[in-house]
ChimeraX commands (.cxc) that place a marker at each C-alpha (Angstrom):
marker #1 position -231.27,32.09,-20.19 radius 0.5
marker #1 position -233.45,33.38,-17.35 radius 0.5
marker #1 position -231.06,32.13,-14.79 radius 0.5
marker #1 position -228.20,33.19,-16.35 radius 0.5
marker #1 position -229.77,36.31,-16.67 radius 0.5
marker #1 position -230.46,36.13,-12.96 radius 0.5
marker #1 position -227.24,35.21,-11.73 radius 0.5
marker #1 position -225.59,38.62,-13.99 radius 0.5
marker #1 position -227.82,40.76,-12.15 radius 0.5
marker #1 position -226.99,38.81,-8.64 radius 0.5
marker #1 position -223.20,39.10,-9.29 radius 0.5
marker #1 position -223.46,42.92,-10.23 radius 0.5
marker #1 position -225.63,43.84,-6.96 radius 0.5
marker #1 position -222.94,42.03,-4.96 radius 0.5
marker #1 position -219.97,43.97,-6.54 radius 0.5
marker #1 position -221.99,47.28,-6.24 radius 0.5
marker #1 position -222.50,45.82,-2.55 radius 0.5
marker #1 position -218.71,45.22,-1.73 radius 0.5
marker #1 position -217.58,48.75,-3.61 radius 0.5
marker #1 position -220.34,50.34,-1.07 radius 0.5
marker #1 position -218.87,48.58,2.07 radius 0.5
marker #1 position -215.54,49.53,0.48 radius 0.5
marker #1 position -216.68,53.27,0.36 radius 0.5
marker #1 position -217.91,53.20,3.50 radius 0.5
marker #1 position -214.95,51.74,5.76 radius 0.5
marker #1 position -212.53,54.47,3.54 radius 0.5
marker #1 position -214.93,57.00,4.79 radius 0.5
marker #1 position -214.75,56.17,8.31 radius 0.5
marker #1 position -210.81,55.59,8.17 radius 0.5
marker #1 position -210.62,59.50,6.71 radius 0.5
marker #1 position -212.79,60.60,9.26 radius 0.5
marker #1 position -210.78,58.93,12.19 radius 0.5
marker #1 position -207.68,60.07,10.90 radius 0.5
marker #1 position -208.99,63.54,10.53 radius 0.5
marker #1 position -209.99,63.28,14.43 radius 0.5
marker #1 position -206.87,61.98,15.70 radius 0.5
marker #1 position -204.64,64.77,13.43 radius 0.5
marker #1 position -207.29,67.45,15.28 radius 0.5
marker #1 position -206.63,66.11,18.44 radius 0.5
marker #1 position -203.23,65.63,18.17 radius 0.5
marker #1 position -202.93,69.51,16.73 radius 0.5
marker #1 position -204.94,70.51,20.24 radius 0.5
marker #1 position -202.58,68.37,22.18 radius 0.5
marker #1 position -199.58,69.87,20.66 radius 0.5
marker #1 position -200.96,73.72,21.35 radius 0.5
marker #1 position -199.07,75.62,24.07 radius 0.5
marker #1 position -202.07,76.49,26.81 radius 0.5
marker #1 position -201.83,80.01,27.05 radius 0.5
marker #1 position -200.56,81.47,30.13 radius 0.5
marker #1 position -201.89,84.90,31.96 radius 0.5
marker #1 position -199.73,87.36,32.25 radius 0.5
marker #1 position -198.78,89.34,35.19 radius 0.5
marker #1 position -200.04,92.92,35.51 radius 0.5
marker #1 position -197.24,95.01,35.40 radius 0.5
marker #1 position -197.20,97.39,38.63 radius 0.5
marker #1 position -198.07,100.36,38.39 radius 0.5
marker #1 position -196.35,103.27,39.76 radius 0.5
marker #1 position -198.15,105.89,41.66 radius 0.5
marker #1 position -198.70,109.63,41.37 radius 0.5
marker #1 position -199.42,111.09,44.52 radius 0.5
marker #1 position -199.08,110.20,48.31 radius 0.5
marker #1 position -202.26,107.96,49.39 radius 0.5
marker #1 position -203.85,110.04,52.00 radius 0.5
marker #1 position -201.90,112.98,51.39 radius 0.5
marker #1 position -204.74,115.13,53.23 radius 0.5
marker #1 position -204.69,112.97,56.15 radius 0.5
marker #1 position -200.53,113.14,56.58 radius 0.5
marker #1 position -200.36,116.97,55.92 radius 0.5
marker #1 position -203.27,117.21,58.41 radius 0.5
marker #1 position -201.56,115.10,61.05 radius 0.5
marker #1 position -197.92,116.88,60.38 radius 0.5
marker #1 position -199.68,120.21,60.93 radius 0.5
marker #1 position -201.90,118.82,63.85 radius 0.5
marker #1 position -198.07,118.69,65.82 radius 0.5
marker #1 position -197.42,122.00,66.94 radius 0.5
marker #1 position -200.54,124.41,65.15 radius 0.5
marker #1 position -199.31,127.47,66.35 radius 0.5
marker #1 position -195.45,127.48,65.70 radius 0.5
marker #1 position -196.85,126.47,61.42 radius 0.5
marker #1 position -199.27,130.02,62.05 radius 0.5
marker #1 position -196.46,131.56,62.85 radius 0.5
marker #1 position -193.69,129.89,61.12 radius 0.5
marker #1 position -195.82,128.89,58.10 radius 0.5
marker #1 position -192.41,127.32,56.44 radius 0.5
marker #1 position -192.71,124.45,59.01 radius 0.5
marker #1 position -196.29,123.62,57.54 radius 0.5
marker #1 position -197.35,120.86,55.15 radius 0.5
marker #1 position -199.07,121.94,51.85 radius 0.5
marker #1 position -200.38,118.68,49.97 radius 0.5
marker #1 position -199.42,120.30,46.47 radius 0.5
marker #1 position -195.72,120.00,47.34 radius 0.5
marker #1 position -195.80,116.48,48.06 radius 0.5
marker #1 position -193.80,115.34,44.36 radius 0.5
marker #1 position -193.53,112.59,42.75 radius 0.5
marker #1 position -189.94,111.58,43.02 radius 0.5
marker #1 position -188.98,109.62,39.30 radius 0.5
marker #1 position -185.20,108.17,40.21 radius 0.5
marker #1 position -185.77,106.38,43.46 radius 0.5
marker #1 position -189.24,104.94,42.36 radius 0.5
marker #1 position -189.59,101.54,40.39 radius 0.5
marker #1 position -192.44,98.24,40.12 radius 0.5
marker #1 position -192.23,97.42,43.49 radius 0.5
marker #1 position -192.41,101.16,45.54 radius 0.5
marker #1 position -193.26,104.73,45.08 radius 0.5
marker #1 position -191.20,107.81,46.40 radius 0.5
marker #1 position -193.04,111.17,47.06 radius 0.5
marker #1 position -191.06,113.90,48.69 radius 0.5
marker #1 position -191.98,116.86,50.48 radius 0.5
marker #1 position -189.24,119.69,50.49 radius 0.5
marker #1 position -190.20,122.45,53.26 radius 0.5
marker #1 position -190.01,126.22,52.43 radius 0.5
marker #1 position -187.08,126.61,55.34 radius 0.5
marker #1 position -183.86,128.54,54.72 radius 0.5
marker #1 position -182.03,124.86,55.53 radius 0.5
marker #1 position -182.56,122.32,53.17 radius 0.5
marker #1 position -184.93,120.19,55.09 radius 0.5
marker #1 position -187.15,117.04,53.34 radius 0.5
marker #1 position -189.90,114.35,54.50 radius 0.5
marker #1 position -189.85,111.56,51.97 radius 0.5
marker #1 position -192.34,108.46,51.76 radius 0.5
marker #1 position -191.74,105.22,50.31 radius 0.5
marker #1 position -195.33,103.56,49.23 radius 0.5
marker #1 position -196.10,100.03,48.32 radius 0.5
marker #1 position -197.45,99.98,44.89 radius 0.5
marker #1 position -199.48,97.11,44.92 radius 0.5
marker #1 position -200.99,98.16,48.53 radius 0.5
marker #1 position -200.55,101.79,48.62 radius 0.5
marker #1 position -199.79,102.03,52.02 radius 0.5
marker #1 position -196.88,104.08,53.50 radius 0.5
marker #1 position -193.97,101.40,54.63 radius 0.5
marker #1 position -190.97,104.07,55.49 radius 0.5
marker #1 position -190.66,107.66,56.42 radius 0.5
marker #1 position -187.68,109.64,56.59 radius 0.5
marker #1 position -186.82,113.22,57.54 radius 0.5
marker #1 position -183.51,113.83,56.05 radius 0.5
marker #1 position -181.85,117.49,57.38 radius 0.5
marker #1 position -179.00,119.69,55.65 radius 0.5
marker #1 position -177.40,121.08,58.66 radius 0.5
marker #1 position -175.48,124.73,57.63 radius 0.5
marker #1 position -174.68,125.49,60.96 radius 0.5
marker #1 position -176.53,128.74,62.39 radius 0.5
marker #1 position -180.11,126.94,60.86 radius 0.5
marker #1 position -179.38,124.15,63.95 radius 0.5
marker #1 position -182.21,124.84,65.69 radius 0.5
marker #1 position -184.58,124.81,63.42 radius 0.5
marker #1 position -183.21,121.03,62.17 radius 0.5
marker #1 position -183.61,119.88,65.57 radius 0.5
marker #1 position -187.01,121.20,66.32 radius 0.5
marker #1 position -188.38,119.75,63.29 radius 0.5
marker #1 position -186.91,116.22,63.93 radius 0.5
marker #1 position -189.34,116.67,66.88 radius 0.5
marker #1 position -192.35,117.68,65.24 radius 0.5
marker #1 position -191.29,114.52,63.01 radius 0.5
marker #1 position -191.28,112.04,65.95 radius 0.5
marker #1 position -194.74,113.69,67.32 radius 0.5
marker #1 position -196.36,113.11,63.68 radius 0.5
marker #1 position -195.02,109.40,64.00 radius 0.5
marker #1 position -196.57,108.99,67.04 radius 0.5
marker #1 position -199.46,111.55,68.42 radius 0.5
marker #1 position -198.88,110.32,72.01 radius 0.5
marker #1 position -195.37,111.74,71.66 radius 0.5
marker #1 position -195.70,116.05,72.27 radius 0.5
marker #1 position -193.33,117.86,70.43 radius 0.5
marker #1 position -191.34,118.79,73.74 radius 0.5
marker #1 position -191.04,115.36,74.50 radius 0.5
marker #1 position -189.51,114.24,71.67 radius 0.5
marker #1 position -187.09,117.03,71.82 radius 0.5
marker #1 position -186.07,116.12,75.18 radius 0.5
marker #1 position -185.73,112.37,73.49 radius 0.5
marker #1 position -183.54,113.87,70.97 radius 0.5
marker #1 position -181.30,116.06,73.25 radius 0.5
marker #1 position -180.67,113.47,75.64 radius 0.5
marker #1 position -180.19,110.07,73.51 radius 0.5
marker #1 position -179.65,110.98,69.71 radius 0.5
marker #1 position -177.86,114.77,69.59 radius 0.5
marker #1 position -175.12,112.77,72.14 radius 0.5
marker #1 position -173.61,110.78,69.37 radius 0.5
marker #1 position -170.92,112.74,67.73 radius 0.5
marker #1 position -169.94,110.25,64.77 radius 0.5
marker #1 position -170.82,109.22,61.70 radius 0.5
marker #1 position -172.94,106.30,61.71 radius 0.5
marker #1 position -176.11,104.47,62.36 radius 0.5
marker #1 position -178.12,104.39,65.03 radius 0.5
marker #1 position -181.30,102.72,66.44 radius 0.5
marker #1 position -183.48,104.43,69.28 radius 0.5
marker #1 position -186.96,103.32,70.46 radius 0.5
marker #1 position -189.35,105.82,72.37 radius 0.5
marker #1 position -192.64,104.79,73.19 radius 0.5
marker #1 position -192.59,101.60,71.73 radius 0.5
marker #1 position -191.58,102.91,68.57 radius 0.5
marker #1 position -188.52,102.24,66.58 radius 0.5
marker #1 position -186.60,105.14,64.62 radius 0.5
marker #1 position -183.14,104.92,62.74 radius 0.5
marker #1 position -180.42,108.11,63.29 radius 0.5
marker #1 position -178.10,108.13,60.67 radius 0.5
marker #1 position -175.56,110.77,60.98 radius 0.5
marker #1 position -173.20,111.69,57.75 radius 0.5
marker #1 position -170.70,114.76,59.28 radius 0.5
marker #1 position -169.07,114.92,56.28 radius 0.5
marker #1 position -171.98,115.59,54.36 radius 0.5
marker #1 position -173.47,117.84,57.59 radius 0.5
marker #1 position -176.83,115.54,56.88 radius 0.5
marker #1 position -179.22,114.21,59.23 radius 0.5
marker #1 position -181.53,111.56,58.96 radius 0.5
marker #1 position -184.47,109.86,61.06 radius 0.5
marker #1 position -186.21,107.35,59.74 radius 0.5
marker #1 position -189.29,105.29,60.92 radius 0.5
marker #1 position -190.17,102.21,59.51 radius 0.5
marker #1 position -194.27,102.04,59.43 radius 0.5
marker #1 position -195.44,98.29,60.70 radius 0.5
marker #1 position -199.32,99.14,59.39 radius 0.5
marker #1 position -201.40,101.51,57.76 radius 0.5
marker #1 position -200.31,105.14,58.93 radius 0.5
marker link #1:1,2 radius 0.2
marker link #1:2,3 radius 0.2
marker link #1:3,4 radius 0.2
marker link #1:4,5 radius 0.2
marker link #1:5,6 radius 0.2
marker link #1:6,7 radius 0.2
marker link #1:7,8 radius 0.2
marker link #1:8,9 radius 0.2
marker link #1:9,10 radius 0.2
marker link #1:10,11 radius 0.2
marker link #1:11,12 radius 0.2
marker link #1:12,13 radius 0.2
marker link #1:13,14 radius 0.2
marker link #1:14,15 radius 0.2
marker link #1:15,16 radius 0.2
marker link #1:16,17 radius 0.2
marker link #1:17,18 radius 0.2
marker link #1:18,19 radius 0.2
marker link #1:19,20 radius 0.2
marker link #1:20,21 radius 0.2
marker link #1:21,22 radius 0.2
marker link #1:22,23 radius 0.2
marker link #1:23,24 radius 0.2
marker link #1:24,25 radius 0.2
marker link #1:25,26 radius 0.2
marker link #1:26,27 radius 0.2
marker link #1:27,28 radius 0.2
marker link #1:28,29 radius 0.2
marker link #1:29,30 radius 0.2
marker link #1:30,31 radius 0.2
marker link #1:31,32 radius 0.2
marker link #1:32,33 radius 0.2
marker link #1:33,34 radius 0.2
marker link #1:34,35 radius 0.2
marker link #1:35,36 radius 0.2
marker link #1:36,37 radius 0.2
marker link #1:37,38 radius 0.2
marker link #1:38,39 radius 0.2
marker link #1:39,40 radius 0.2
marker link #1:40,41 radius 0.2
marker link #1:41,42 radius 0.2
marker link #1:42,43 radius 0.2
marker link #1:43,44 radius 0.2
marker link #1:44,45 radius 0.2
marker link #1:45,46 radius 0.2
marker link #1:46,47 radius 0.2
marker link #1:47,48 radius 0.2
marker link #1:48,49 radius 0.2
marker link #1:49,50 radius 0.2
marker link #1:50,51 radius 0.2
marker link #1:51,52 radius 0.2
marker link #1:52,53 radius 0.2
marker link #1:53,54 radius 0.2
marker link #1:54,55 radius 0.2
marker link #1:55,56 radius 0.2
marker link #1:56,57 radius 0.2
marker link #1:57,58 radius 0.2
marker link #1:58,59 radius 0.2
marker link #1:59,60 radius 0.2
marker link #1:60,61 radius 0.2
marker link #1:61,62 radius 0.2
marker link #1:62,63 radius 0.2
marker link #1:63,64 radius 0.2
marker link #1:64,65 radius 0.2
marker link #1:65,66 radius 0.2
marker link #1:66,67 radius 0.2
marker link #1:67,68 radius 0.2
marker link #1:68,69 radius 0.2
marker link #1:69,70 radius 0.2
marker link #1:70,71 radius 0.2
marker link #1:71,72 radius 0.2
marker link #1:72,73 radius 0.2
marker link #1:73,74 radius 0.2
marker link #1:74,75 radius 0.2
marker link #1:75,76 radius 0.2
marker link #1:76,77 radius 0.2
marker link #1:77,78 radius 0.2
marker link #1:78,79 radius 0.2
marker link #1:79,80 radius 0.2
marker link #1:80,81 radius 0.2
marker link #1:81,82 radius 0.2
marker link #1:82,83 radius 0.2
marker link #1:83,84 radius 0.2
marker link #1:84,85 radius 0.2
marker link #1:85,86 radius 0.2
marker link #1:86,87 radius 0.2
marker link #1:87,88 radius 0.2
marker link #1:88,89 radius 0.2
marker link #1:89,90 radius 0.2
marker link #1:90,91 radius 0.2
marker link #1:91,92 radius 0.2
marker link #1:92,93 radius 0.2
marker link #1:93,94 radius 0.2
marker link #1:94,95 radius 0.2
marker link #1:95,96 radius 0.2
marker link #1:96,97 radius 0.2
marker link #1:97,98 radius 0.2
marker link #1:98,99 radius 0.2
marker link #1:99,100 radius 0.2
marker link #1:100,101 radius 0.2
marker link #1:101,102 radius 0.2
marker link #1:102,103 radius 0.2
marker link #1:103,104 radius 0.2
marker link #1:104,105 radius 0.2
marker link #1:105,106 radius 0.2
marker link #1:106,107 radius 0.2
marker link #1:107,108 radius 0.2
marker link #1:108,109 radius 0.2
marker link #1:109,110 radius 0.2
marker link #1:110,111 radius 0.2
marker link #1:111,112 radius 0.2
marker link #1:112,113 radius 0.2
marker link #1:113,114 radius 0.2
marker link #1:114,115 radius 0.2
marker link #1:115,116 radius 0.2
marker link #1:116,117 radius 0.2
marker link #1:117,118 radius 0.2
marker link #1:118,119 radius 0.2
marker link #1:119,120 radius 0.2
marker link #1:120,121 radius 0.2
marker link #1:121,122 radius 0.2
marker link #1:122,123 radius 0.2
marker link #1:123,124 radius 0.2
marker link #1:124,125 radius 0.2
marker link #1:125,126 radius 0.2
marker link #1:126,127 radius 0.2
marker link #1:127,128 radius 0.2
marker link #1:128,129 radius 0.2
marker link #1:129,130 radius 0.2
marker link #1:130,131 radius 0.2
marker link #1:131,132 radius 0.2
marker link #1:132,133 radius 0.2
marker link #1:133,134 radius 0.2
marker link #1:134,135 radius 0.2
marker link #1:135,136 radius 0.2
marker link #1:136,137 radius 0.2
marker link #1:137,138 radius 0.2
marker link #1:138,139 radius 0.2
marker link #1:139,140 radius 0.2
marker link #1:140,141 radius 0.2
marker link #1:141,142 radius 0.2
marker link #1:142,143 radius 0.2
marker link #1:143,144 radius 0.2
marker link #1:144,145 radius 0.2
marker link #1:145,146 radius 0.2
marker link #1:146,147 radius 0.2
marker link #1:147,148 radius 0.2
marker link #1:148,149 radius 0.2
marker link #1:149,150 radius 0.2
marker link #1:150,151 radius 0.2
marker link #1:151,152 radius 0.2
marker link #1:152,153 radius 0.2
marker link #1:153,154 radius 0.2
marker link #1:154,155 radius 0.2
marker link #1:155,156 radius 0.2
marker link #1:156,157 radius 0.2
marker link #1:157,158 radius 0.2
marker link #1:158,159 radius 0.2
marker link #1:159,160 radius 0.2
marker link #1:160,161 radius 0.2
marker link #1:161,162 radius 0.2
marker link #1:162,163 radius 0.2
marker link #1:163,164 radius 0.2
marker link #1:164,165 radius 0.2
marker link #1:165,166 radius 0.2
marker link #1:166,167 radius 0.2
marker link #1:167,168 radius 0.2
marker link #1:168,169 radius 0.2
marker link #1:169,170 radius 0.2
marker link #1:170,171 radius 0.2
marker link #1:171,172 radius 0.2
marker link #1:172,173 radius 0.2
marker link #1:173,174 radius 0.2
marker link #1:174,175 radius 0.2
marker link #1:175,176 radius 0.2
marker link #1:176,177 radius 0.2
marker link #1:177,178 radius 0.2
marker link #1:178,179 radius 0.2
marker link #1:179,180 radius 0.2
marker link #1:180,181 radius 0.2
marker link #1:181,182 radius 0.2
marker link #1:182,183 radius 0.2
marker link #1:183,184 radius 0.2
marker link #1:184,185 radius 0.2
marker link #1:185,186 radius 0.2
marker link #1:186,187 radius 0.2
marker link #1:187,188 radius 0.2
marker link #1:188,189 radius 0.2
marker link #1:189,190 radius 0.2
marker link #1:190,191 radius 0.2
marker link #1:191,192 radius 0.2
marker link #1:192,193 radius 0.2
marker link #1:193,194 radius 0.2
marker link #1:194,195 radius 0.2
marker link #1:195,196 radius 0.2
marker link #1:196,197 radius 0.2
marker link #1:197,198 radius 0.2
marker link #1:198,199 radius 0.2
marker link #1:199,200 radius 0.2
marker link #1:200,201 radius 0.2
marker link #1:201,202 radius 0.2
marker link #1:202,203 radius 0.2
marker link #1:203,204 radius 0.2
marker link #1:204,205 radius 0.2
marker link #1:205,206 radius 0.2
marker link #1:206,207 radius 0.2
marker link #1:207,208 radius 0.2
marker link #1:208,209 radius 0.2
marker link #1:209,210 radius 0.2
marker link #1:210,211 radius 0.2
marker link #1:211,212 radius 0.2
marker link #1:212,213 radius 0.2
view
C-alpha cells in the first residue's frame, strides 16, 4: 500500500511538473509575440519629418537709417534746400503685391511734383538688400529734376561717384539712347540697368547689389 501510495503522489508531482513547464513555455511564447507585434508596430511608424520654417516676410527696410543717411549724405545742401529730394525713414513702406516667401519690397515715394520712387528688393532669409531701382515718371517740364536725381541715385550706389559725375555719366552715355529698351552701363566698376518705356514716359535705373550695401 505504501508504495502504491508513493508512486500516486510521484505521478501527481510529475503532472503538476509538466503543467508548470507547460505554463511556463506559453508564457514566454506570449511574451515574444507581444515583443515582435511592438516591434513590428515601431517598424511600421512613419519617422516624423521636420518641417520647414515658413519665411517670413519683412516689415521694414534693414538698415533703413543707414540708406536714408547715405541717400542724404549725396548732395546735403540741394535736400536743405530742396527738402523733397531728402530721405525720411518713415516713408520707406512696406510694399504687399510685389513681396512673397522668398523677397521683400519696401518703397520709398519722394515728396517731388514728378512721380519719382526708390524701391528695394530684400532677401528674407538674409535681410540684405539684393536690387535697387529708381524708377522716374517723366511729365515733361519736371525733366530736370528726373535727371538730377538719377545722379544722386548713382552717387548713393557708389560714394566714390560725386553727384556731377554721374550726371556727366548720364548725359553722355544713357540720356543718348532715344528708344525704348534695355540697357546696360558700367561706371566705376559698377553695373546699372537703363530701361527706357517712352510710351509710358518712365525711367528706370537699376543696380543689382553683389554684397551687403
Amino acid at each position: 500500500m505504501k508504495s502504491k501510495a508513493v508512486t500516486i503522489i510521484v505521478g501527481i508531482l510529475m503532472s503538476m511538473s509538466m503543467l508548470f513547464v507547460g505554463f511556463f513555455a506559453l508564457d514566454r511564447v506570449a511574451k515574444k509575440e507581444e515583443t515582435v507585434k511592438v516591434q513590428g508596430n515601431l517598424n511600421n511608424e512613419s519617422p516624423e519629418v521636420e518641417q520647414p520654417e515658413k519665411p517670413v516676410q519683412l516689415e521694414s527696410l534693414p538698415g533703413a537709417e543707414n540708406e536714408a543717411a547715405k541717400w542724404n549724405a549725396t548732395v546735403p545742401d540741394f535736400i536743405e534746400r530742396y527738402p523733397e529730394f531728402g530721405m525720411n525713414t518713415s516713408r520707406i513702406l512696406k510694399d504687399e503685391s510685389n513681396s512673397n516667401d522668398d523677397v521683400t519690397t519696401f518703397v520709398y515715394a519722394f515728396n517731388t511734383k514728378v512721380k519719382i520712387s526708390l524701391v528695394y528688393t530684400v532677401n528674407n532669409d538674409s535681410e540684405e538688400i539684393t536690387e535697387m531701382r529708381l524708377i522716374c515718371h517723366d511729365t515733361g517740364p519736371d525733366s530736370a529734376a528726373i535727371f538730377h536725381t538719377m545722379s544722386m541715385f548713382i552717387s548713393y550706389v557708389d560714394a566714390e561717384v560725386p553727384v556731377d559725375s554721374a550726371g556727366e555719366f548720364l548725359g553722355e552715355y544713357v540720356y543718348k539712347n532715344q528708344a525704348s529698351g534695355e540697357y546696360e552701363y558700367e561706371l566705376n566698376g559698377k553695373k546699372y540697368e537703363y530701361v527706357l518705356d517712352r510710351e509710358q514716359f518712365i525711367h528706370t535705373l537699376a543696380y543689382r547689389v553683389d554684397g551687403p550695401s
